[in-house]
C-alpha positions as CSV (number, residue, x, y, z in Angstrom):
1,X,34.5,-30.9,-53.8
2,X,36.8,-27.9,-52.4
3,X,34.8,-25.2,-50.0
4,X,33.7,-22.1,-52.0
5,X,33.0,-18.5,-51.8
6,X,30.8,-16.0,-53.8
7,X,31.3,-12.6,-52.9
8,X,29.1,-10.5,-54.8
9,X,25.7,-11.2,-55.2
10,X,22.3,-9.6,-56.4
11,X,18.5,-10.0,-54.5
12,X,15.6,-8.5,-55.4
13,X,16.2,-5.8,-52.6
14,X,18.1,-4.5,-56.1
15,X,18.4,-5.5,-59.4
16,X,18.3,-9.3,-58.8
17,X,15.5,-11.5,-59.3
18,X,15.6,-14.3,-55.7
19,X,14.7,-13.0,-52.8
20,X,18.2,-13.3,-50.0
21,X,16.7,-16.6,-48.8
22,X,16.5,-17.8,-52.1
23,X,20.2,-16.6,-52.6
24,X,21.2,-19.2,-49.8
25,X,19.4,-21.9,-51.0
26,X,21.5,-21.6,-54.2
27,X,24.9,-21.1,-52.1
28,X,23.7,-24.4,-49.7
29,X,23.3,-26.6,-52.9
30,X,27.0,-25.2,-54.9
31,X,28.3,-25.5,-51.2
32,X,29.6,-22.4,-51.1
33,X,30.7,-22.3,-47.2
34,X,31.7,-18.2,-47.7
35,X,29.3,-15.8,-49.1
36,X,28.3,-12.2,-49.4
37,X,25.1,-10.2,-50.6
38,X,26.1,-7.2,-52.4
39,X,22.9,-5.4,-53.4
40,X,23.3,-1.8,-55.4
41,X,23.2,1.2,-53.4
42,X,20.7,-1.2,-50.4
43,X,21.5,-3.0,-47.4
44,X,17.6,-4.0,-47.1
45,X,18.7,-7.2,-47.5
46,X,21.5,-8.4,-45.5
47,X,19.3,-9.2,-42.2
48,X,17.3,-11.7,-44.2
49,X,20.3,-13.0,-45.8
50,X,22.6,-13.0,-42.6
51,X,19.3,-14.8,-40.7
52,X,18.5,-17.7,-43.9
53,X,22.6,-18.1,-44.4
54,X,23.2,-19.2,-40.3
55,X,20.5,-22.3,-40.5
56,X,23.2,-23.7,-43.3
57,X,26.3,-22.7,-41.3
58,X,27.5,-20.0,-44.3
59,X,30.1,-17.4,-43.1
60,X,28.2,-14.2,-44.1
61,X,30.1,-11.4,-44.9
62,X,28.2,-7.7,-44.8
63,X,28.5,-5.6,-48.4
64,X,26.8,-3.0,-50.3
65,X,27.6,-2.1,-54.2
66,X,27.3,1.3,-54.6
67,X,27.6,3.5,-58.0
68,X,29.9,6.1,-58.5
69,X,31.9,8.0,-60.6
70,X,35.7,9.0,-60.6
71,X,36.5,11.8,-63.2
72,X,33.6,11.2,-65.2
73,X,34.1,7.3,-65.4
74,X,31.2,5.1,-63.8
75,X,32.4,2.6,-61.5
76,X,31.3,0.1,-59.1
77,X,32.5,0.3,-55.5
78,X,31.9,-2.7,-52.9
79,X,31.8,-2.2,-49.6
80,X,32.8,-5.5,-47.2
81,X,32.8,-5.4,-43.6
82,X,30.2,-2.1,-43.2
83,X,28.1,-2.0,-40.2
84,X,24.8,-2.6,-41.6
85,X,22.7,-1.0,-38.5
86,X,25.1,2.2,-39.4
87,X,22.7,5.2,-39.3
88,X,24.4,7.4,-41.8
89,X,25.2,4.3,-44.1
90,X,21.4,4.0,-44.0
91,X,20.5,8.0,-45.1
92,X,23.2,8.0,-47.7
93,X,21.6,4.6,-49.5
94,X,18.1,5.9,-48.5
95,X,18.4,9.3,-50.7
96,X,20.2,7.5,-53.5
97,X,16.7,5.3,-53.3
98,X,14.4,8.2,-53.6
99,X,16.2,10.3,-56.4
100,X,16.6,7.0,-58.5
101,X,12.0,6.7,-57.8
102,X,12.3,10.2,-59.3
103,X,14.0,9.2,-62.2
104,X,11.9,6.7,-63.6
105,X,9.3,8.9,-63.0
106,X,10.6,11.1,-65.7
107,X,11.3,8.1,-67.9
108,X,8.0,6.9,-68.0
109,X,6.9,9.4,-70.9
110,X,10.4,9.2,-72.4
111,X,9.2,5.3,-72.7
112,X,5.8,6.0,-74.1
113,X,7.3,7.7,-76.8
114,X,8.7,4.7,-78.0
115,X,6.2,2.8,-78.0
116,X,6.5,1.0,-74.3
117,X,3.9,1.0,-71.5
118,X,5.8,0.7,-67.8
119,X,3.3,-0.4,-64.9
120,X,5.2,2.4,-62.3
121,X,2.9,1.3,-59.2
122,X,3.7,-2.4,-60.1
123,X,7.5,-1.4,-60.3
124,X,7.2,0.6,-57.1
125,X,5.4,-2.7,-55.1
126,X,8.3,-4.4,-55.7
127,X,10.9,-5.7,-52.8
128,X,13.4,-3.3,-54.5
129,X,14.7,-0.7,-52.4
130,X,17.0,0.8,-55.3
131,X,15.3,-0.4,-58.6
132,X,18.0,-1.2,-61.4
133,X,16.8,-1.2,-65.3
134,X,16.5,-5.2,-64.6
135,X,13.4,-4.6,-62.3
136,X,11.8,-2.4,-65.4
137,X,12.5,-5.0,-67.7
138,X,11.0,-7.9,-66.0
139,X,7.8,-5.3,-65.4
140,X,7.7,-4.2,-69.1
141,X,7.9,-7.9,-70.4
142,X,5.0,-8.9,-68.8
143,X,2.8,-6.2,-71.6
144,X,2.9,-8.4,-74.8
145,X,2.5,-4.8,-76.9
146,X,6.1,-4.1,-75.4
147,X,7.1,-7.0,-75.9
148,X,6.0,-6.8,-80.0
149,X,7.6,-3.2,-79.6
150,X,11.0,-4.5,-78.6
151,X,10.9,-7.4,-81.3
152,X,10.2,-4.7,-83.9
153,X,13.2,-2.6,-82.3
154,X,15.7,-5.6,-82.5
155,X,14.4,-7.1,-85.5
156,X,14.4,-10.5,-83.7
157,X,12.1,-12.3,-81.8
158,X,15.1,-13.9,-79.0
159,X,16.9,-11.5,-77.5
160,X,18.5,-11.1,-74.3
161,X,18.2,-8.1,-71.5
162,X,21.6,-6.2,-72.8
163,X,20.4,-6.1,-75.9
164,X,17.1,-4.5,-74.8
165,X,19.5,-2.6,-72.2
166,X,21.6,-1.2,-75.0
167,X,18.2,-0.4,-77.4
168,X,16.6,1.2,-75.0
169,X,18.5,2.7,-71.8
170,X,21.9,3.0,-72.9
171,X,23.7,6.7,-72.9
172,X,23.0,7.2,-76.6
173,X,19.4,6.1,-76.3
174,X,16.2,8.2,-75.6
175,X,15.3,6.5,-73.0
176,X,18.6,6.7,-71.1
177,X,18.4,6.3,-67.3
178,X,21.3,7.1,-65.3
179,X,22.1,5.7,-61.9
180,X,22.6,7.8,-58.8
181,X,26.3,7.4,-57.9
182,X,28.5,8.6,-55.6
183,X,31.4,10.5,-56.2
184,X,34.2,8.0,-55.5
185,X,36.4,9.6,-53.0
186,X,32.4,10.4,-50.8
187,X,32.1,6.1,-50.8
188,X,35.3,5.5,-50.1
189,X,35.0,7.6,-46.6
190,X,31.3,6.3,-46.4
191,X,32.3,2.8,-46.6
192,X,35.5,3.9,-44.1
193,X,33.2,5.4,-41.4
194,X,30.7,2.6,-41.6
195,X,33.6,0.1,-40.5
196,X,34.3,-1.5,-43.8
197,X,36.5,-1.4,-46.5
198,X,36.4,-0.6,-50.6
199,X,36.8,-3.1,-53.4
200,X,36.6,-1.6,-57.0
201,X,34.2,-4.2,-58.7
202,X,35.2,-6.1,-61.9
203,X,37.7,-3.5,-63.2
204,X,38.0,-5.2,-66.4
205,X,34.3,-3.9,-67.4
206,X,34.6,-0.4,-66.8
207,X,38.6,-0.1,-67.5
208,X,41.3,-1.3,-69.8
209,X,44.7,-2.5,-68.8
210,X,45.9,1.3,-69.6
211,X,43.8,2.7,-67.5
212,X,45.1,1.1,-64.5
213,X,46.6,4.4,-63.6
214,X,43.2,4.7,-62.2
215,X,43.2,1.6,-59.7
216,X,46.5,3.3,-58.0
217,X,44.6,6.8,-57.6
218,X,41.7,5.0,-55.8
219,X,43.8,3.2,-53.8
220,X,45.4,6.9,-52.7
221,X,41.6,7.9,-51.9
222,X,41.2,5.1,-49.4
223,X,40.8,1.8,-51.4
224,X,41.8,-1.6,-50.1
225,X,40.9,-3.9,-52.5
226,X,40.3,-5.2,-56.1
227,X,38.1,-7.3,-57.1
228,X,39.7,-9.8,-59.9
229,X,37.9,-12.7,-60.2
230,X,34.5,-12.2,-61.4
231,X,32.1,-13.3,-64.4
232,X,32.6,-10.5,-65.7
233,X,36.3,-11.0,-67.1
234,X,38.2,-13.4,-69.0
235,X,41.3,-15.3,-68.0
236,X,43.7,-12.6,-69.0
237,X,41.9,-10.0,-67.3
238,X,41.4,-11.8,-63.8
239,X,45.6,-12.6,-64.2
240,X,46.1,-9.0,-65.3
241,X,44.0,-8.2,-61.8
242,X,45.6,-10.4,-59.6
243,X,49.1,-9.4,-60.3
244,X,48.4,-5.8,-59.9
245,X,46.8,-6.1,-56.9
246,X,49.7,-8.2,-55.1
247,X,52.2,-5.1,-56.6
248,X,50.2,-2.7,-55.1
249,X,49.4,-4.7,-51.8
250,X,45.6,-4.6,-52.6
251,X,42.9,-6.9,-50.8
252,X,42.2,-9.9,-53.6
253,X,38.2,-11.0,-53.6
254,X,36.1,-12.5,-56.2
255,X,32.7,-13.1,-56.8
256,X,29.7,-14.2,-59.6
257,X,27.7,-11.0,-59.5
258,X,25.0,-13.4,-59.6
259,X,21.2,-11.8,-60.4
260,X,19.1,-15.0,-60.9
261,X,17.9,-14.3,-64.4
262,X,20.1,-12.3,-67.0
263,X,22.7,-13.9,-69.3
264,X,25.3,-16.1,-68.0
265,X,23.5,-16.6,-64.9
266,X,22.6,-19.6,-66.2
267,X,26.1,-21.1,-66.3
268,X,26.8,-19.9,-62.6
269,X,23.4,-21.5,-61.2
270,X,24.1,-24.6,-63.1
271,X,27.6,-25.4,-63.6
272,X,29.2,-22.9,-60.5
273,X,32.5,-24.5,-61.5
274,X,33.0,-21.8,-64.2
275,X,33.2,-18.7,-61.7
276,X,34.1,-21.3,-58.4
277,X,36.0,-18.6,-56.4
278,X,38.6,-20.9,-54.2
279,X,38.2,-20.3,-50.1
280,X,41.6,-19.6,-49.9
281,X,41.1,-15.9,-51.2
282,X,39.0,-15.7,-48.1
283,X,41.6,-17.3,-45.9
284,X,44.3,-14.6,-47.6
285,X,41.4,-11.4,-46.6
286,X,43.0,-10.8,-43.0
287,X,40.2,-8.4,-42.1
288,X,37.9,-11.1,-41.8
């Protein structure tokens, strides 16, 4: 089997449900040889991670995924490379932690309205350092009354977390929950000044192929890189990707966006072959 790499992965420092030495584990049995931990808006993670990933001899590669917006658009920006002991790295990601504790304190009656109980001091015990709408999720599924509550909602009894995601905490819901982003040119320099460099993470989610006006206005804010493989985009869209990054000269990566337990992670824990990023796009990153 040909080396591997995965670079963009969830813990439960964020939204994901392993804990980082968990996360290795899973790279040590796909033998992925290349790997990096990219929680949302946290780098609580990355010493456990870089610590578990060096008893298996995997090349660790320091990243962050932090939400931002560009001209009202939300977007993903990962940061690879960043200095994880960097102090104002740290108080950026710390504050984005705190207002996002806020939030769902204001969307704990917003939920009772419709009929769903969330534990907040169980959420708030929690490894999560910046807690995504996964972490209330799992929480809320434990209450069988919510969990009647979203079968009623859905008018099914299987259903999957975007579908509760898109019920309940989508924009045109009641319940809506925002993240705490960035603005994008702010990242950008953050990432800069904390020794990395910016990826835009899967484009093909948050923008079509005419919008890829966009991609060349980031890159004129600082950006270096695009990620275009990812589990998140069909064939044409990773081709689409590719060949405008090697136009524009823009860093190539790819990665599962692994969490451990929403939809399609099953295919990546158990077949990686489908999402199998080859280690030659690491070989072709020259910053590393």
């Amino acid at each position: 089997m040909k080396k591997a790499i995965d670079l963009h992965m969830h813990s439960h420092c964020s939204d994901g449900s392993k804990s980082p030495t968990e996360l290795v584990k899973l790279l040590v049995a796909k033998k992925i040889v290349v790997a990096a931990l990219s929680d949302h808006n946290t780098i609580h993670g990355q010493y456990e991670f870089q610590a578990a990933a060096k008893k298996y001899n995997i090349k660790t590669i320091p990243a962050v995924e932090i939400y931002v917006h560009y001209n009202r658009r939300p977007l993903h920006l990962l940061g690879y490379g960043i200095d994880i002991n960097n102090a104002e790295l740290h108080d950026v990601l710390r504050e984005s932690q705190v207002k996002r504790k806020k939030s769902i304190e204001v969307l704990v009656p917003k939920l009772k309205r419709v009929g769903l109980n969330l534990d907040i001091s169980e959420l708030f015990s929690q490894p999560a350092t910046y807690i995504g709408i996964a972490n209330i999720v799992r929480i809320m599924r434990k209450d069988r009354k919510n969990e009647n509550v979203i079968q009623k909602a859905l008018g099914k009894k299987q259903f999957d977390f975007f579908e509760i995601y898109n019920k309940f905490f989508s924009e045109e819901s009641s319940c809506h929950l925002p993240e705490v982003a960035l603005r994008a040119k702010d990242a950008i320099e953050l990432i800069k000044r904390s020794k990395g460099f910016a990826v835009l993470a899967h484009p093909g989610w948050h923008l079509g192929f005419k919008d890829d006006h966009v991609i060349g206005e980031l890159q004129e804010l600082g950006m270096k890189g695009l990620e275009c493989f990812s589990s998140h985009h069909n064939w044409d869209q990773s081709a689409h990707y590719e060949m405008l990054a090697k136009r524009q000269n823009l860093i190539i990566t790819g990665g599962s966006d692994y969490h451990g337990d929403l939809p399609g992670d099953f295919i990546i824990e158990n077949f990686h072959e489908f999402t199998s990023f080859p280690y030659e796009i690491y070989e072709n990153i020259k910053v590393f």
